[in-house]
C-alpha positions as CSV (number, residue, x, y, z in Angstrom):
1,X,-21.7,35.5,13.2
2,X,-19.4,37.0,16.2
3,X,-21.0,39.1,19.0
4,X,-19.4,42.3,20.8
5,X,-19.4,38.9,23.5
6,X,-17.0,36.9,21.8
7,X,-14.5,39.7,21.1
8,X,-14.7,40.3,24.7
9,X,-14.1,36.7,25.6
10,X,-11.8,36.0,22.5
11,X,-9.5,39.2,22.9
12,X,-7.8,41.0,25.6
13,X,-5.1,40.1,27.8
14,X,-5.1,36.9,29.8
15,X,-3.4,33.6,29.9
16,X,-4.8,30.8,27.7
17,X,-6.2,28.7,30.6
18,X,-8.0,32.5,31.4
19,X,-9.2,32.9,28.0
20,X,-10.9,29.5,27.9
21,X,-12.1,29.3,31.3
22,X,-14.1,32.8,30.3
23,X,-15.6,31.2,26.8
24,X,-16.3,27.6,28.7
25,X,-18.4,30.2,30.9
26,X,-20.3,31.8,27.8
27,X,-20.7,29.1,26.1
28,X,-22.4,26.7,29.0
29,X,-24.9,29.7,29.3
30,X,-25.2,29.9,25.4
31,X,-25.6,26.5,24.6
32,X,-28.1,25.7,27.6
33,X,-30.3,28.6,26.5
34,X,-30.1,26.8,22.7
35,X,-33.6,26.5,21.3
36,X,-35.2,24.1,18.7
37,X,-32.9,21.4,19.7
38,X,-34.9,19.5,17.3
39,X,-34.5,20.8,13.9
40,X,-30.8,21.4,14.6
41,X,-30.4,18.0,15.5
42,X,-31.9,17.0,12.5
43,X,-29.7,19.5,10.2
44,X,-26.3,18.0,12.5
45,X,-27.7,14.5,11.3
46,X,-28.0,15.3,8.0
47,X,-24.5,17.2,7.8
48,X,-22.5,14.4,8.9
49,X,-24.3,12.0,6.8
50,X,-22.9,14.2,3.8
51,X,-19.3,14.0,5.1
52,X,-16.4,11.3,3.5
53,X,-16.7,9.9,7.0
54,X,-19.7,8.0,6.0
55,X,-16.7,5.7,4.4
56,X,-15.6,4.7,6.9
57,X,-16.9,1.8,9.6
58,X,-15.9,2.1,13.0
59,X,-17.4,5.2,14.8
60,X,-16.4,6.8,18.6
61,X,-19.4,9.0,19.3
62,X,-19.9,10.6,22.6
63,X,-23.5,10.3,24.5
64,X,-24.7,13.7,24.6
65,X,-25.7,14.8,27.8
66,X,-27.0,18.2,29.2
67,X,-27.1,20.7,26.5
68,X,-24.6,18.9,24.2
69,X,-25.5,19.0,20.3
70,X,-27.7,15.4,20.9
71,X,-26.2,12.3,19.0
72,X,-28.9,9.4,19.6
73,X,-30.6,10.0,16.1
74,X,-26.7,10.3,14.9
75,X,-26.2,7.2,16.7
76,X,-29.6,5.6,15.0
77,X,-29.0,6.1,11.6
78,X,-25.4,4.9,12.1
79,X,-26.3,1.7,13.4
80,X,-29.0,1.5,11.1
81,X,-26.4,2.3,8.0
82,X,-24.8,-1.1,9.3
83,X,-21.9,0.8,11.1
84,X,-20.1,-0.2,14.0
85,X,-20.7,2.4,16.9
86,X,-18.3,2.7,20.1
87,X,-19.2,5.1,22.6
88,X,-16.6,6.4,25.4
89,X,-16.2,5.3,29.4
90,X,-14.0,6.9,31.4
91,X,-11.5,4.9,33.5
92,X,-9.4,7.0,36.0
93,X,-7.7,9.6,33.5
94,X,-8.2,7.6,30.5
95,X,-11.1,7.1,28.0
96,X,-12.1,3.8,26.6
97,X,-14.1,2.7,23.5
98,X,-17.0,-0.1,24.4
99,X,-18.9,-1.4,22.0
100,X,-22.6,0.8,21.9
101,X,-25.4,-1.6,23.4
102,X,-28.2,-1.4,25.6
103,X,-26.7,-1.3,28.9
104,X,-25.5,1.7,30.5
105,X,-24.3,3.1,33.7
106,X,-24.2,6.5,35.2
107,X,-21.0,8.3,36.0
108,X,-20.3,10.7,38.9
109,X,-21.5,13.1,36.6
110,X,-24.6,11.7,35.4
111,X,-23.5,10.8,31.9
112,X,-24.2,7.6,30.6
113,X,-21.4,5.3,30.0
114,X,-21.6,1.9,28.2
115,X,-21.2,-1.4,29.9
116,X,-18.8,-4.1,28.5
117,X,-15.4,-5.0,27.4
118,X,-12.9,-2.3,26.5
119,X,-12.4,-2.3,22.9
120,X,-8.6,-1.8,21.4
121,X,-9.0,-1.9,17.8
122,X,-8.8,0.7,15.4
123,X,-11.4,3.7,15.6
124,X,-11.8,5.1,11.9
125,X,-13.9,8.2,13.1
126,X,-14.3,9.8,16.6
127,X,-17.5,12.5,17.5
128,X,-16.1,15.1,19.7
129,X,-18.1,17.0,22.2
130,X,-17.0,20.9,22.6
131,X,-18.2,24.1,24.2
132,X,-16.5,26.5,21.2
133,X,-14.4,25.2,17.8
134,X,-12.9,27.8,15.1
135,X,-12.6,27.3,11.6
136,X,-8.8,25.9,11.9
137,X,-10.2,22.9,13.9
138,X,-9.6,24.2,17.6
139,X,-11.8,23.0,19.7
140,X,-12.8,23.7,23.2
141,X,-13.6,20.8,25.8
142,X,-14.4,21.0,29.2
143,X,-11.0,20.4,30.6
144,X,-10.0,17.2,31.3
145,X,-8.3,16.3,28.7
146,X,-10.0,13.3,27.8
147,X,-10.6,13.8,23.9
148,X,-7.0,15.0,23.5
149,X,-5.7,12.1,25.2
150,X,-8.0,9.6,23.0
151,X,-6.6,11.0,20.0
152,X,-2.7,11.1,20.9
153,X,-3.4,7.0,21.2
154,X,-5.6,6.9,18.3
155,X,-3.7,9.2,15.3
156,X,-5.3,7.2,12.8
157,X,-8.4,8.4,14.2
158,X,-10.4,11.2,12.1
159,X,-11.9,13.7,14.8
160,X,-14.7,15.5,14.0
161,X,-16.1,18.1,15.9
162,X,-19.9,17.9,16.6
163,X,-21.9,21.1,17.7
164,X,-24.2,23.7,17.3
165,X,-23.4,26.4,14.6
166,X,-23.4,28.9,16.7
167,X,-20.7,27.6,18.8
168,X,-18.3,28.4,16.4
169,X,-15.8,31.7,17.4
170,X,-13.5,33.5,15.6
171,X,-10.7,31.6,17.5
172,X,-10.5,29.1,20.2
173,X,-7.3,29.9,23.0
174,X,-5.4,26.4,22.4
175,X,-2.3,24.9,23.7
176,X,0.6,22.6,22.0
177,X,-1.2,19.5,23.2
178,X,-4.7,20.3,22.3
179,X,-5.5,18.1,19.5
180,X,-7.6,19.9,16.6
181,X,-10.5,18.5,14.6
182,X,-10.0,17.7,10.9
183,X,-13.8,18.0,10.0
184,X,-16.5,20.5,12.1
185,X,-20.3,19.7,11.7
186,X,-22.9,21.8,12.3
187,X,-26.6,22.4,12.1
188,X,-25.8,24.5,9.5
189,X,-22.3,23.9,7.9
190,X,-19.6,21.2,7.4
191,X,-15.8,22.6,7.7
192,X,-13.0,20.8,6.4
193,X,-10.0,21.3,8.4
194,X,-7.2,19.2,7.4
195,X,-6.5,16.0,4.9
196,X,-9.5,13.2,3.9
């Protein structure tokens, strides 16, 4: 479902980096004013858990934090399928894999990061955060890069983007080097972008 808000914010003139600092906007204000976090949460669970990734072994899934679509049940029922579950750290521009465990610190921005060795192996399936994703596999971070970056040194990797239905848009402004989801899972939906 589009709003007259998103043809505002996805139309119009305006460079890219315009276009998405104006949905990064919306969607922050959308997402934090996101209501029965629970039952979504359950339906995103449940989603992914139908996907062909559920092949697969080794799993990069971010720790949710502020409004984010949660992943500790995802992260739960992973472990608990016998799965291998890395979460990410951020180290100067870069973003590692460590091995999920029970130790964690804080970054500057209040996430939680894992402690432990970097891991360098291969990462079968990564969890994306977003603000907005289209249907074609765009997706919309928060900036930095990180994700994008992650993937260019992981190709083998399958990104799947993990969010709220209702943060899919009609189309996400993108640039050459942002790197596209193959699979999107909702509360609601599962997209299947490219290949697997």
């Amino acid at each position: 479902m589009y709003t007259g808000q998103f043809r505002i914010i996805e139309g119009g003139s305006g460079s890219v980096e315009q276009k998405k600092s104006s949905l990064r906007a919306y969607m922050k204000r959308r997402r934090g004013e996101n209501e029965n976090r629970d039952v979504k949460e359950n339906g995103l669970v449940e989603n992914f858990f139908s996907t062909r990734a559920m092949e697969k072994e080794r799993f990069f899934v971010y720790l949710s934090y502020s409004s984010e679509a949660p992943t500790d049940k995802l992260i739960a029922r992973l472990l608990k399928a016998g799965k291998t579950v890395y979460a990410p750290r951020v180290e100067g521009r870069d973003m590692e894999a460590v091995l999920f465990g029970e130790d964690f610190t804080l970054s500057e921005r209040g996430i939680r990061e894992p402690v432990g060795e970097a891991y360098r192996g291969k990462i079968d399936v990564a969890v994306l955060p977003l603000l907005a994703a289209d249907e074609r596999g765009g997706r919309l971070g928060y900036g930095g890069g990180y994700y994008d970056r992650f993937l260019r040194e992981h190709p083998e990797t399958l990104a799947v983007a993990y969010c709220f239905d209702f943060q899919l848009v009609r189309e996400v402004p993108c640039e050459p080097h942002d790197k596209r989801a193959d699979w999107i899972v909702t509360d609601k939906r599962i997209i299947k972008v490219w290949g697997v």
